[in-house]
C-alpha positions in Angstrom: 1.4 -20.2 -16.6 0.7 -17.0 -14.7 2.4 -16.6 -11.3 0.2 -15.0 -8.2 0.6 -11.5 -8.1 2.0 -11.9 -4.8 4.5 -13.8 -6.3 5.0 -11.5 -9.8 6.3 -8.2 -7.6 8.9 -10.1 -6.0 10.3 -11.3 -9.0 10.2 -8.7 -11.2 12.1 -6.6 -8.0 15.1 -9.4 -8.6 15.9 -9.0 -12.0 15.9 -5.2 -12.5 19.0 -3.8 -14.2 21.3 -2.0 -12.7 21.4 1.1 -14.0 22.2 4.7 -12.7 19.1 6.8 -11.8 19.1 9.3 -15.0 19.7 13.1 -13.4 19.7 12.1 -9.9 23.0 12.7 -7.6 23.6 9.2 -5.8 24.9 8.5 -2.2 28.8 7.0 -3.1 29.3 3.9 -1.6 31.5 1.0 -1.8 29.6 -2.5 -2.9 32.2 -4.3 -0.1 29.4 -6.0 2.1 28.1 -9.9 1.7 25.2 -11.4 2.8 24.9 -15.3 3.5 22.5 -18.0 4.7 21.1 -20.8 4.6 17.7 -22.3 2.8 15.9 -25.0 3.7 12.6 -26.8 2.9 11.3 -28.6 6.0 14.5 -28.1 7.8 16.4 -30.2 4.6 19.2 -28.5 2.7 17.9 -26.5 -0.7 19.9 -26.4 -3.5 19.3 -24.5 -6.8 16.9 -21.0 -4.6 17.4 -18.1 -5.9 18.0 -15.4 -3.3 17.3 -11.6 -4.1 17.9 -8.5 -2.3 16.4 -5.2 -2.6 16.3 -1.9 -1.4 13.3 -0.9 1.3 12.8 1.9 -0.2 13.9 1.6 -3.9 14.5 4.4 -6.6 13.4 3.6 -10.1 16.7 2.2 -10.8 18.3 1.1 -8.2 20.6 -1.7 -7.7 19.6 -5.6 -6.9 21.5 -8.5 -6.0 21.0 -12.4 -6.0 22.6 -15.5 -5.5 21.5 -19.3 -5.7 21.8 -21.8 -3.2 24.6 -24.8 -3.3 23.8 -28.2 -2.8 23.6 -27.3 1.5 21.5 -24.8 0.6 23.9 -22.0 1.5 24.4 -18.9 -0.3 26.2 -16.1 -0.7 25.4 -13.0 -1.7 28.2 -10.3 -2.4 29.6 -7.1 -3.6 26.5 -5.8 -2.2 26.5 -1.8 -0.8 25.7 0.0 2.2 22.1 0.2 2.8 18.7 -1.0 4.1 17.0 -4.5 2.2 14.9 -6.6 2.2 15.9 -10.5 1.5 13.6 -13.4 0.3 14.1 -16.5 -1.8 12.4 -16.6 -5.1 10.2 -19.8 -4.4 6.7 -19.1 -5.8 5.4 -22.5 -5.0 6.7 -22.5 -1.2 6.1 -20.5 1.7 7.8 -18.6 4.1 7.2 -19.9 8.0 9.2 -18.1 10.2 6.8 -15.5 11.9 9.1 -12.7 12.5 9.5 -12.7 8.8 7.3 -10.2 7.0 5.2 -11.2 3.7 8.5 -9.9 1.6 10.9 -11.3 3.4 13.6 -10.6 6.5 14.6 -6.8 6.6 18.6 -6.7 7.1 20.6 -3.2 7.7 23.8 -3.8 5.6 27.3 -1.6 6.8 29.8 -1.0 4.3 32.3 -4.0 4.6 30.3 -5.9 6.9 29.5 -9.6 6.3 26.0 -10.6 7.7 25.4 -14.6 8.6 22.7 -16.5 9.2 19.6 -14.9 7.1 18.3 -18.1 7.0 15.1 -19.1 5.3 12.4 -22.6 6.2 10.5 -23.1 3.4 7.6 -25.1 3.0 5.3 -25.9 0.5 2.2 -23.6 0.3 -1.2 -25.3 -0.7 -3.5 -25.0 -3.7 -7.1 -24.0 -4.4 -8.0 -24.8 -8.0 -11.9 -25.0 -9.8 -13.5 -24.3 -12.7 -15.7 -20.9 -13.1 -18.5 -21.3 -15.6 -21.7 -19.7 -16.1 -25.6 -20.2 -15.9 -25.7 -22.8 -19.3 -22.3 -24.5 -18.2 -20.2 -22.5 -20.4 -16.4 -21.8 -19.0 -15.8 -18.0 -18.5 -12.2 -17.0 -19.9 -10.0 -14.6 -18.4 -11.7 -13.8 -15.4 -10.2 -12.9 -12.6 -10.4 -15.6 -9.1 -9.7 -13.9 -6.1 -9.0 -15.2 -2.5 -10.1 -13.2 0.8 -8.7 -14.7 4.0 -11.6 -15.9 6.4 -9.7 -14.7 9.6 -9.6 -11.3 10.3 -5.9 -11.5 11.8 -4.7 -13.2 9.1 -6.4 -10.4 6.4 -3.7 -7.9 8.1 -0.7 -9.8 7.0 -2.4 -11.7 3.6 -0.7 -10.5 -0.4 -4.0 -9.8 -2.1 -3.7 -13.6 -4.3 -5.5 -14.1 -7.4 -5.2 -15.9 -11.0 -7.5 -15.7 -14.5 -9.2 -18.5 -15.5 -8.1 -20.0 -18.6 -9.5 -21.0 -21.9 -11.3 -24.2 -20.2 -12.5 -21.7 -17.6 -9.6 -23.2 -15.2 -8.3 -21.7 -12.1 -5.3 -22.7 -10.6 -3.9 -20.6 -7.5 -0.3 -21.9 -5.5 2.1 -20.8 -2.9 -0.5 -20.2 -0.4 0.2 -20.0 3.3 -2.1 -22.2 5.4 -5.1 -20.8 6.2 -8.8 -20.3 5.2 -10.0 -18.8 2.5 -12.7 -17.6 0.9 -13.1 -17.7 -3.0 -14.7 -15.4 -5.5 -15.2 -14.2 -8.9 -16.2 -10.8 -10.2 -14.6 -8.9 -7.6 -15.5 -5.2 -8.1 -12.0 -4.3 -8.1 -10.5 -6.4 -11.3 -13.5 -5.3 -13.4 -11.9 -3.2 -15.7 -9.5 -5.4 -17.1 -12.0 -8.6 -17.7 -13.7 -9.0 -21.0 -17.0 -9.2 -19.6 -18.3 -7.6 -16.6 -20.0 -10.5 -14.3 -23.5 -8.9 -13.0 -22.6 -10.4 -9.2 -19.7 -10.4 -7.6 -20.0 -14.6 -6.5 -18.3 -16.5 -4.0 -17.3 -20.0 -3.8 -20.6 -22.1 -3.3 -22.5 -19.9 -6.0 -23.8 -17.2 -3.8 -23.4 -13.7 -3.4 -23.7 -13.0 0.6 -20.3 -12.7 1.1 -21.4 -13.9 4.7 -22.7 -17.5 3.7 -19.6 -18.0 1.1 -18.1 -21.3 1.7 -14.3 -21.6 3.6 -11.7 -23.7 2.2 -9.3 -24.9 4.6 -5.6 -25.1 3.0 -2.9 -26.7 5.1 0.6 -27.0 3.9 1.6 -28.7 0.3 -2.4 -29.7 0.6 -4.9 -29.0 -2.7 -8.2 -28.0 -2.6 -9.5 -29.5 -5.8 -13.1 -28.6 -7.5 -13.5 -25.5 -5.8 -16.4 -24.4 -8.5 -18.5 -21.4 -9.0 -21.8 -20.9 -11.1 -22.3 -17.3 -11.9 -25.6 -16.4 -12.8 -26.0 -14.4 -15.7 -29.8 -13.1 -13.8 -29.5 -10.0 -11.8 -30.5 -10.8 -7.9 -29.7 -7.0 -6.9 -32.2 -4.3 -6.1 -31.6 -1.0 -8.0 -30.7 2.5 -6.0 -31.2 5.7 -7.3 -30.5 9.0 -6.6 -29.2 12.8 -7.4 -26.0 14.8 -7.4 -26.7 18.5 -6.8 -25.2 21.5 -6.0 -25.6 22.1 -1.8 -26.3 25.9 -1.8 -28.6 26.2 -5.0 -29.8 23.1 -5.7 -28.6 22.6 -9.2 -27.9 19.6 -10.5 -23.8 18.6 -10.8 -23.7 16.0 -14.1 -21.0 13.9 -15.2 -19.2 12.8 -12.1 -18.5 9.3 -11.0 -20.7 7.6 -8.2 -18.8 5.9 -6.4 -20.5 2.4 -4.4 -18.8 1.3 -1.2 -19.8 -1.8 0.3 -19.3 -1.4 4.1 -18.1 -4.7 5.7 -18.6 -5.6 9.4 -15.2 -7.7 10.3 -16.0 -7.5 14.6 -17.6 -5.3 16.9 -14.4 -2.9 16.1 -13.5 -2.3 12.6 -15.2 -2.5 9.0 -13.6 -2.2 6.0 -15.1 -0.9 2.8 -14.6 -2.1 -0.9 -15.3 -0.2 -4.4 -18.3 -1.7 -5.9 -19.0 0.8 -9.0 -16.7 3.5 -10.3 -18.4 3.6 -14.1 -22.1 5.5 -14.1 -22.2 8.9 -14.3 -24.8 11.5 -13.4 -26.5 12.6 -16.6 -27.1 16.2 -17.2 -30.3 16.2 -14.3 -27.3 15.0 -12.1 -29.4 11.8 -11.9 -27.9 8.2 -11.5 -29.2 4.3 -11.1 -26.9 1.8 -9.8 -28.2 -1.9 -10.8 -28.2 -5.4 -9.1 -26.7 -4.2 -5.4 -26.8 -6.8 -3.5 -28.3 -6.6 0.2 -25.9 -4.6 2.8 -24.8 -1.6 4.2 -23.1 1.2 1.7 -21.7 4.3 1.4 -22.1 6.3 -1.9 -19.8 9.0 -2.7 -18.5 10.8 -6.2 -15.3 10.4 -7.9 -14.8 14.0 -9.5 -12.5 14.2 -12.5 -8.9 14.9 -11.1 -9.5 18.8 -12.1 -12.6 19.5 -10.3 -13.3 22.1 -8.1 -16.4 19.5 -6.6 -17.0 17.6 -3.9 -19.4 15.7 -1.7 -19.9 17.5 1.2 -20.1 14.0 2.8 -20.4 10.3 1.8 -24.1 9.1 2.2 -24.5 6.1 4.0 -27.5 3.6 3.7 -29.2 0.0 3.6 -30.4 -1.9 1.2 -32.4 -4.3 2.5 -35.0 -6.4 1.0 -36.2 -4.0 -2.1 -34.8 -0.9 -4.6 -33.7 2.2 -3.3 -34.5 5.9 -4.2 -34.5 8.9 -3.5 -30.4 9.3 -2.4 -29.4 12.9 -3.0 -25.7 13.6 -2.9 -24.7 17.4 -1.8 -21.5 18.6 -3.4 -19.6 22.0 -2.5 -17.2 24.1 -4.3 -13.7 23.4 -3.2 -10.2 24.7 -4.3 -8.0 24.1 -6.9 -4.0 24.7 -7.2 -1.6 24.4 -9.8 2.1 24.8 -9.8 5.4 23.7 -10.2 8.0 21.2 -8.5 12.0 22.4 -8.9 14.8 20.9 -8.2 18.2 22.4 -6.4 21.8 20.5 -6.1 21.8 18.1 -8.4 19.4 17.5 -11.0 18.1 19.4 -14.6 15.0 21.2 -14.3 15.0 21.7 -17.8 15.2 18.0 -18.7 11.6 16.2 -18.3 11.6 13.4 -16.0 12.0 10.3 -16.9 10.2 8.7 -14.0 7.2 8.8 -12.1 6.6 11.2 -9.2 3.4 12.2 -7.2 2.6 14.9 -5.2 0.3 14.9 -2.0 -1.8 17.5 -0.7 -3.1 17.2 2.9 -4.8 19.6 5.2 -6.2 20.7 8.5 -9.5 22.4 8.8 -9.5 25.3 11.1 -9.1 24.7 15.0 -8.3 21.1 14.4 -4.8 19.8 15.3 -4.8 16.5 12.6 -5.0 15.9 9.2 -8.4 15.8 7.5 -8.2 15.0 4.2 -5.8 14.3 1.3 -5.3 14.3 -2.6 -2.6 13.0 -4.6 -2.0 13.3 -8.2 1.1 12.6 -10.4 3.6 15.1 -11.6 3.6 15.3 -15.4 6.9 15.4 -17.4 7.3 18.7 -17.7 7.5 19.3 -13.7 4.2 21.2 -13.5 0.9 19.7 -11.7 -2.6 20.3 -10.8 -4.7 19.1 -8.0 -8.7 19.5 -7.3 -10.7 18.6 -4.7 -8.5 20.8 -2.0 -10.6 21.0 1.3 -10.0 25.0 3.2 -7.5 25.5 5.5 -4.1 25.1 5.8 -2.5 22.7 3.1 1.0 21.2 2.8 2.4 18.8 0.5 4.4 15.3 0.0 6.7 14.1 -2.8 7.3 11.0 -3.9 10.5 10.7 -6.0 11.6 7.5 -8.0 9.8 4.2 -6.5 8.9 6.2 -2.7 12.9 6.2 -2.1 15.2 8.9 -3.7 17.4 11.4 -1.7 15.6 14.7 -2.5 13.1 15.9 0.2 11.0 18.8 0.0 12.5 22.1 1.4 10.3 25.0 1.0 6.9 26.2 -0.7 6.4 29.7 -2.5 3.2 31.0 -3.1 4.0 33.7 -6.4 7.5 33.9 -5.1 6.5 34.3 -1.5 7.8 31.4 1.0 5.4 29.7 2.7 6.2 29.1 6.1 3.7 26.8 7.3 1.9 25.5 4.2 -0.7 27.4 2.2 -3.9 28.9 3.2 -6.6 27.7 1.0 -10.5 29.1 1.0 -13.1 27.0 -0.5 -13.5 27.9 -4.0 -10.2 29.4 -4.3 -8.4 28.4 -7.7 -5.0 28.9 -6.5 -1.8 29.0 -9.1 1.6 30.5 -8.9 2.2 27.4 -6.5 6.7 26.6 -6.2 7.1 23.2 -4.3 11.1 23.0 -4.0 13.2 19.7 -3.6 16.6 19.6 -2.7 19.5 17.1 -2.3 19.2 15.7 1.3 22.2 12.8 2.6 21.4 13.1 6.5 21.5 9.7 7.9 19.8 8.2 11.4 20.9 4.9 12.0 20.6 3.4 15.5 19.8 0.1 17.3 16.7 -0.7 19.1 16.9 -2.8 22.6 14.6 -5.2 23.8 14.3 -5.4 27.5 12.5 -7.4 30.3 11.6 -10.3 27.9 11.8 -11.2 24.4 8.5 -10.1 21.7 5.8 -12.2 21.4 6.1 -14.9 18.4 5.8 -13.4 15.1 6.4 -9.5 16.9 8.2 -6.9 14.6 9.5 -3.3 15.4 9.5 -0.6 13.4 10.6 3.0 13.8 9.2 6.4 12.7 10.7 9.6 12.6 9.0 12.9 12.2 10.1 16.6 11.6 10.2 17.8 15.5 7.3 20.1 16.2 5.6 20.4 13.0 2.2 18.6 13.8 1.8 18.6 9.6 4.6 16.9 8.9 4.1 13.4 7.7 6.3 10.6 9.0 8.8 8.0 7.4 9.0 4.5 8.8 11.6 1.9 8.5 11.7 -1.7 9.4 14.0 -2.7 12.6 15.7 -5.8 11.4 16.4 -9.2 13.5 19.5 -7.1 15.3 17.7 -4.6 16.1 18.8 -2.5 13.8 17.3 0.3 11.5 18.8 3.0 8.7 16.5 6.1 7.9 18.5 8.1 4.9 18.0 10.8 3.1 17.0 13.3 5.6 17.2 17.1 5.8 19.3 19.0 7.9 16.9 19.6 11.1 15.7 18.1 14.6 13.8 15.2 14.2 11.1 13.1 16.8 12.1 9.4 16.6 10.1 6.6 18.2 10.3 2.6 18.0 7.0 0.4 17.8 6.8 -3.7 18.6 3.7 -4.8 16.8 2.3 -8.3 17.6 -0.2 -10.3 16.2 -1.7 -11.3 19.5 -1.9 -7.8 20.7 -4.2 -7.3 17.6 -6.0 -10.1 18.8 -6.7 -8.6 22.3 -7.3 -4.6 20.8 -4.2 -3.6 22.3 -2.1 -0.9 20.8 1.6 -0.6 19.8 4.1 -0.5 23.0 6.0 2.4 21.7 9.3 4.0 23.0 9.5 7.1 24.7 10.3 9.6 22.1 14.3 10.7 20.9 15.0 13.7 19.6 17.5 13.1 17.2 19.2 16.3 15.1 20.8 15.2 11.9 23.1 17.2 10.0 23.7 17.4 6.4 26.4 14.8 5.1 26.3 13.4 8.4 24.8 10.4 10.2 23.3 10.0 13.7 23.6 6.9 15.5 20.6 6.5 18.3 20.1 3.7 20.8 16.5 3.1 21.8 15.1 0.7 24.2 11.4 -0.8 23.7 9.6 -2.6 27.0 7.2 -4.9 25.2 5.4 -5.4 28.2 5.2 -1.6 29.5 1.8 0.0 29.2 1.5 1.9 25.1 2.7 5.9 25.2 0.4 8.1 23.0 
């Protein structure tokens, strides 16, 4: 039996070993902290749940903890160290109901030596939606991927993408589900690649493909929603669209590139949100293309250049397709920069050993004369510490690095340009192939840990806080968050030496609900040494007006 994939990631994070991460230096600290609470189901004692803790920010390697309930449901988790987790039980079949508890669990700041009570869990069971996917003659289709899409928009903000394969009788079978409604489909764009066939329609639950007149089924909780079943019609009901990819200034065609289909989806008169529909035709060598059997609706069409192209569309195209084929799309591209270089490491680790996990570098720049970030490309670093990027919009470009699993304790230090330090990112010209490129990492233990206050009145129900910190007046900088935990507490490690803007967000789902942005803090400045740690106070008004 396969497990939801919401369920899979939180149970493969449980049982990792624990091993030392190989040729990083590690903070020291003493595994003399315990966690402990209670479980329940329905408010009755729950013997025999697992409970698993985790690192927010994990390395590759780093270090879990679990323990089961007894027959009160109590547990006891110990020996654990110094750090920010998260905490869940390992209930696949059940559901989570506090609200202020996020999809993964309760975050908890852990001291070294403390003992934490009451991270207590009500668990309830979560409902079922189960059918039967077959095809136009009644056959059962194997293997392929049934996907669930939350009807409400609020609750699409919050939902663990859920899904299951059918099996060899063409069975679905998909559990744990919060209450809610849902929507149900097969042939979901996105799960393509790994299904043995590729359904000509994406089709939702009763057998149509207007994602707008798909059918909702209600689940409420321990409740199962039986003979949800969808027909997929092996006839095409799409129109065609066609179109070219050629070069903006001289009108050449560009061939080989990915076209790249976004549906754009109206949620309210505020927001859309846009899904992948084809990433496999190319342009041929006229730069020429023909997407099949799109359905009706508004799209975007874009290309996907090959990770070491110096091409890119000067813009996505938008356009409808309403009641017959489309033609005539031409797609502009411009040349754009290139950059290769290296990532080194000081205090700490071999930069003549290759790595033996997975890191990835982002690029991100701001055009001339404007203050944000416009665009960004990632890519990851290969073994030997060297790495490549196309696609690079001009202007000013500075970089990310992700060490380990997005935790680690190395931050990014400086840039060279052949040998040259970049002060405040690299200069990049459209066109340029840029090399020579130094991005240099080094050992960082600064520490801000600090409490957040509530004052004139609790959050809303199901309101969380988090905190962001930022390097102070460097408007490129990109920020790190971390969760503020039931006591108000957060932890924010491995941080350069350096003055630092801090800020504290409440989120709420009914402030969603009413368009009404985060109440934030008025900003800290916060220095943090090297070694050392900084303990802050903040204090959030939930009901003040939002700060900009």
């Amino acid at each position: 039996m396969k497990l939801p994939s919401h369920a899979i990631v939180l149970a493969i994070s449980l049982v990792m070993l624990c091993l030392a991460h190989d040729g990083y230096a590690q903070t020291k600290s003493e595994n003399t902290a315990a966690v402990t609470g209670k479980v329940t189901i329905k408010g009755k004692p729950a013997s025999g749940i697992v409970v698993g803790m985790r690192l927010s920010r994990p390395e590759e390697f780093s270090s879990t903890y679990k323990a089961k309930t007894d027959q009160e449901g109590v547990y006891r988790i110990t020996k654990v160290a110094g750090g920010s987790y998260v905490v869940a039980p390992v209930a696949p079949t059940l559901v989570m109901t506090e609200a202020t508890i996020g999809p993964q669990g309760q975050s908890v700041i852990v001291g070294e030596g403390e003992t934490i009570d009451d991270i207590n869990f009500d668990l309830v069971p979560g409902g079922v939606i189960t059918g039967k996917v077959v095809d136009s003659t009644g056959h059962p289709l194997i293997e392929e991927r049934v996907t669930l899409l939350p009807a409400d928009i609020n609750q699409r903000r919050s939902f663990s993408l859920a899904g299951m394969s059918t099996d060899d009788r063409g069975i679905y079978r998909i559990f744990g589900l919060p209450a809610g409604k849902y929507k149900v489909t097969v042939g979901d764009p996105r799960f393509n690649p790994g299904s043995r066939r590729r359904i000509a329609v994406q089709t939702f639950y009763p057998d149509v493909t207007d994602p707008a007149k798909a059918g909702i089924v209600e689940v409420t909780q321990g409740s199962e929603a039986t003979k949800i079943d969808i027909t997929v019609s092996d006839t095409p009901s799409g129109f065609s669209v066609a179109g070219r990819v050629v070069d903006a200034d001289s009108g050449a065609p560009v061939a080989n590139v990915f076209i790249q289909l976004t549906r754009i989806e109206v949620l309210d008169a505020n927001s859309t949100r846009g899904s992948s529909e084809y990433l496999n035709v190319r342009s041929d060598a006229q730069g020429q293309f023909k997407l099949t059997n799109v359905r009706a609706g508004k799209y975007d069409v874009n290309i996907y250049p090959p990770e070491d192209s110096d091409v890119r569309a000067e813009a996505p195209l938008r356009f409808d397709v309403i009641d017959q084929d489309v033609s005539g799309l031409v797609i502009k591209t411009m040349r754009v920069a290139t950059m290769a270089g290296t990532v080194v490491f000081e205090g700490g680790k071999d930069n003549s050993a290759p790595m033996t996990s997975q890191m990835w570098i982002m690029a991100y720049g701001r055009a001339e004369g404007n203050a944000g970030i416009t665009w960004s490309r990632s890519t990851l670093i290969k073994p030997d510490r060297t790495f490549f990027l196309g696609g690079l919009g001009a202007g000013i470009v500075n970089f990310n690095v992700e060490t380990g699993m997005g935790g680690g304790k190395f931050t990014l230090s400086r840039i060279e340009r052949e040998g040259v330090v970049q002060t405040n990112g690299i200069q990049v010209a459209n066109g340029e192939h840029i090399s020579g490129v130094r991005l240099v990492m080094t050992f960082s233990s600064g520490i801000i840990r600090g409490t957040v206050r509530v004052e004139n009145g609790p959050l809303p129900p199901g309101g969380r806080m988090v905190v962001q910190v930022t390097k102070a007046g460097d408007q490129m900088a990109l920020s790190r968050g971390a969760e503020v935990d039931a006591r108000g507490r957060f932890l924010i490690e491995g941080l350069a030496a350096g003055s630092y803007e801090l800020r504290a967000m409440a989120y709420s789902p009914d402030w969603q609900q009413q368009r009404r942005r985060p109440a934030m803090s008025v900003k800290q400045i916060v220095n943090v040494v090297e070694g050392g740690t900084a303990e802050v106070t903040l204090t959030i008004d939930p009901n003040a007006p939002p700060i900009p």
